[in-house]
C-alpha positions, 0 to 999 in steps of 0.5 A, spaced: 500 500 500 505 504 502 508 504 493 499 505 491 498 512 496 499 518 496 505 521 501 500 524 506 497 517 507 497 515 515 494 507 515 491 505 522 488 498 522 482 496 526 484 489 529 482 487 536 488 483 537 494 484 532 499 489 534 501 495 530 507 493 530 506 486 526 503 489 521 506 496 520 512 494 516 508 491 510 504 497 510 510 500 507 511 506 511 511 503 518 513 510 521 505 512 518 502 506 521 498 506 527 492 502 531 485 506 530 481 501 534 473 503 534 469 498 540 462 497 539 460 504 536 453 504 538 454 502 545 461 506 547 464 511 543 471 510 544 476 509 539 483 507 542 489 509 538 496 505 539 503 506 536 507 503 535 515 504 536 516 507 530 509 511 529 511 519 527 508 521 534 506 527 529 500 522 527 497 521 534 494 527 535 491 528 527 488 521 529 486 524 536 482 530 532 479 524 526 476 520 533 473 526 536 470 528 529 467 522 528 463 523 535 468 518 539 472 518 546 480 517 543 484 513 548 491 513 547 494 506 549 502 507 549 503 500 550 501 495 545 497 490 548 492 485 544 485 486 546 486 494 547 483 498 552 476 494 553 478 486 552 484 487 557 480 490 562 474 485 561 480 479 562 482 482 568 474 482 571 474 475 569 481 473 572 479 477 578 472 473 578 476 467 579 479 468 584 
């Protein structure tokens, strides 16, 4: 994709569970790649932005802005951890429920 579009280009993906960082070299421009996670849009309006070491730290706050113009609550996770912001914190209730 890196090869296909325009300079100005930033790639997010939305996977629940694959770390920016696994998937950033083969966008071609890993330095313009970054998790844009959106949970369940009609039920909670958060959107968890992630980098990854090498994301541009220019591009978090752009994305911040595009989260709150699509009506959602950005949430910055500064450590990639599979499953986000909503299944870690859902692993963590369960783990605690059975103790």
């Amino acid at each position: 994709m890196g090869e296909l579009a325009p300079t100005k280009t930033i790639f997010t993906t939305n996977t629940s569970y694959l770390l920016p960082s696994q998937l950033a070299s083969i966008s071609g421009r890993p330095e313009k790649f970054c998790a844009f996670h959106f949970h369940d849009v009609f039920y909670a309006r958060v959107v968890d932005i992630m980098p990854h070491a090498d994301t541009n730290p220019t591009l978090i706050p752009l994305l911040e802005e595009l989260g709150r113009k699509l009506n959602q609550v950005p949430v910055i996770v500064k450590k990639e951890s599979p499953g986000y912001i909503f299944n870690f914190m859902l692993m963590a209730l369960i783990g605690a429920a059975e103790n």
